[in-house]
Structures are given as structure tokens and as C-alpha cells.
C-alpha angles and dihedrals in degrees: 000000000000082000092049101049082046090057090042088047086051095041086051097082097047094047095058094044091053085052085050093052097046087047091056090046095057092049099056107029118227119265117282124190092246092194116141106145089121079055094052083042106054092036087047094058088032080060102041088053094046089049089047102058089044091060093053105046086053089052095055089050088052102042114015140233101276126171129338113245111190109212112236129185122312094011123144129201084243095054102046086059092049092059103051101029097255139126112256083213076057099053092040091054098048089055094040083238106184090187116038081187090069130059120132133217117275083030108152103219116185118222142207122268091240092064114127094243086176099074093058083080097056120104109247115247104176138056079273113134114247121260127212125197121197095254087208093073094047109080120232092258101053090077100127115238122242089256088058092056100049076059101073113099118253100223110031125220118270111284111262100224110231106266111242091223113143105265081239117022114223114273090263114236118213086257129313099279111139124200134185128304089206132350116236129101122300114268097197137341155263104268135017134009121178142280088037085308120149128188110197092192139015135268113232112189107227127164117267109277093013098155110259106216126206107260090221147344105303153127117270100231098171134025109165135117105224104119114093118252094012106088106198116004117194119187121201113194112209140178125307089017108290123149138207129202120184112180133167085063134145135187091031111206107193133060131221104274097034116119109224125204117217117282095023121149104246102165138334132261108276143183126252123195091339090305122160100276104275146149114220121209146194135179122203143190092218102306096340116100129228136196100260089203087069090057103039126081116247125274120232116244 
């Protein structure tokens, strides 16, 4: 008994070093790789092709699917809204068109309902390029009479160029001021890590279910939980192309598509592989990270 008190009285040392060190370790959780720009890039085109056919399915309920105008060679987008009184915005819309720059003969382009069908008709008498319209969508009546044609001016107003304004222009923030997710220290850091690690945002401790509030105004493009050490990830897209990412959440409170205010609850604090409770946090200029601490007012304290 006496040998086995005298190993008990050695071990005791070690034994309460070893507690002190797995209490340190919980309270600073060990370095992730905290890298998720494939993530912003696929939910960003995922976004830009989801706005877009919103856009255009809105454009078709406010100004119709008119006639059908097949692009032939040399025409512009310009041109071709010149020619039948209508917006090239308009035209491009109604097509959900990304480049104005780049249609292709034999192109079908809808157009509008208010499109003057009737000059398609009229002999060209500039440089203009000539136009064609699908017959089978004109009704039999809509031939225009020899009067209409006089009509049609003989030298035609300047072409309007197609405007190179997003289809469907990002939900505008107030101004790209950022504030705090949550408010607690900095866990760790912007940058490197260690051991090749990189951390493309910070890691601020707050408590379990401690609210996690929108930076700023935006549009929430991805809510999902598939990379690795991060439990759930939401993204907020915001003006002048400015990102925000908040992992380690739980009880996630917004869904892809809603548009968030500032200061809005999104989700709650949550754990991640049996971390101190934390949010991590990244703000980003289209894929490229930035330091969030550059952007966010100082905490007091």
C-alpha cells in the first residue's frame, strides 16, 4: 500500500498538468484551415443565374412575349430597338441576355408587345441592317397598309447602344459599413496560422445561442453545412460586391433568396466539433478576403 501511495504521490503532478493543458485547449480551439472561396464561387454563379431568371420571367409578366425577330448579320442590339420602338434594356431582359455585346445569327430574340411589327414589312432604305420577323406569330391582319409604310421615317434617329446594367441589379445596401456579427474577444485571427494553416476570416467566442446578427443590408446566396469544421455556413451578398460568411451557427433563421437588414438575427451561436462556443467570420471583395478588423468599428473594452 505504502508503494503504491508513493507512485500516486509522483503521478500527481503530471496528472494535474495534463487537466491544466486540456483545459487550455478547450478554451482556444485548435487551428482550421478556414478556406471557402470554391463555396462563394459556386453560390455566387448559382445566384447570378437564379436572379437572372427571375428577371426575366418578371420581364415577360410586365411586358409580354411579342413577336419573334431572328438576328441576322451585322445586327446590334441597338439596332434591332430602334427598329421596332422598343428599349434594348427591354429586349435583353426579356431574353435574360448576360452580354448585350453577343447575340448570333439565327439568334430568336422575343420581343415586347409594343414592337412596331408593321415595319418589318418596309423596304430598307439606309445602310441599316435588315431585319426578319417569324411570319407564323403575326396574325394575318397585322399586315401593315401602304399609308403605314410611307410613314416610316426616312432617316432614322441615331442607334441607342444596349446599356451594360446588371438584368437584375444587387439587392443596395445603405453604404458598405460593416459592424459586428456578434460582440466577444478574438479567438484567433486574419492570415496564417501555422502548420500551412489560413484563417480567411476571425473567430470571435461568444456563448451558445448568443443571437448572430447580418453585418450589413444584403441578399442571403448560400445557407448549407458541407465544409468540413464549419457546422452551418450562411453567405449574404451586399452592394459593391462585398461578401459576408458566419459559420459555427446553429438555429439558422433565413433562407437563400431572403434579403436581411443590418442587424438582423440570421442564426445563433453554435458548437463545432466540441469548440469553445464561437462564430467565425469573413468578409470578402468578391472572392478575395479581407481582414474583417479593418472594416469593423472598434469594440469597447
Amino acid at each position: 500500500m505504502k508503494e503504491v501511495a508513493l507512485t500516486l504521490r509522483r503521478l500527481a503532478p503530471l496528472l494535474l498538468f495534463g487537466i491544466i493543458l486540456a483545459a487550455c485547449a478547450r478554451s482556444v480551439p485548435a487551428p482550421i484551415d478556414y478556406r471557402i472561396t470554391a463555396v462563394i464561387e459556386r453560390a455566387l454563379r448559382d445566384d447570378a443565374t437564379r436572379r437572372a431568371g427571375l428577371s426575366q420571367r418578371q420581364a415577360i409578366r410586365e411586358l409580354g412575349d411579342g413577336p419573334i425577330y431572328t438576328v441576322r448579320s451585322g445586327d446590334t442590339l441597338g439596332a434591332i430597338a430602334d427598329r421596332y420602338g422598343v428599349s434594348a434594356n427591354d429586349i435583353i431582359r426579356l431574353n435574360g441576355i448576360g452580354d448585350p455585346d453577343r447575340i448570333f445569327v439565327g439568334q430568336a430574340l422575343m420581343l415586347p408587345d409594343s414592337a412596331r411589327v408593321q415595319v418589318a414589312f418596309a423596304e430598307p432604305r439606309t445602310s441599316r441592317p435588315a431585319v426578319t420577323v417569324d411570319e407564323s406569330v403575326i396574325p394575318k391582319d397585322s399586315a401593315p397598309a401602304p399609308a403605314q409604310q410611307a410613314r416610316v421615317p426616312a432617316t432614322p434617329p441615331p442607334t441607342r447602344q444596349a446599356s451594360r446594367a446588371p438584368i437584375d441589379p444587387p439587392f443596395q445596401a445603405s453604404g458598405a459599413q460593416f459592424d459586428w456579427p456578434v460582440r466577444g474577444r478574438i479567438l484567433q485571427t486574419f492570415g496564417p496560422q501555422g502548420s500551412g494553416r489560413i484563417n480567411d476570416g476571425i473567430n470571435i467566442a461568444a456563448d451558445n445561442g448568443a443571437p448572430v446578427r447580418a453585418s450589413a443590408d444584403g441578399e442571403v446566396i448560400y445557407v448549407g453545412e458541407e465544409v468540413k469544421n464549419l457546422g452551418n455556413l450562411l453567405l449574404i451578398r451586399h452592394a459593391q460586391g462585398w461578401i459576408t460568411a458566419y459559420a459555427h451557427t446553429d438555429a439558422v433563421a433565413v433562407r437563400r433568396g431572403e434579403q436581411v437588414r443590418q442587424g438582423q438575427t440570421i442564426a445563433r451561436a453554435g458548437r463545432t466539433n466540441g469548440d469553445a462556443g464561437q462564430v467565425h467570420f469573413q468578409l470578402r471583395r468578391g472572392t478575395e478576403p479581407v481582414d474583417p478588423l479593418t472594416r469593423l468599428p472598434k469594440q469597447a473594452g
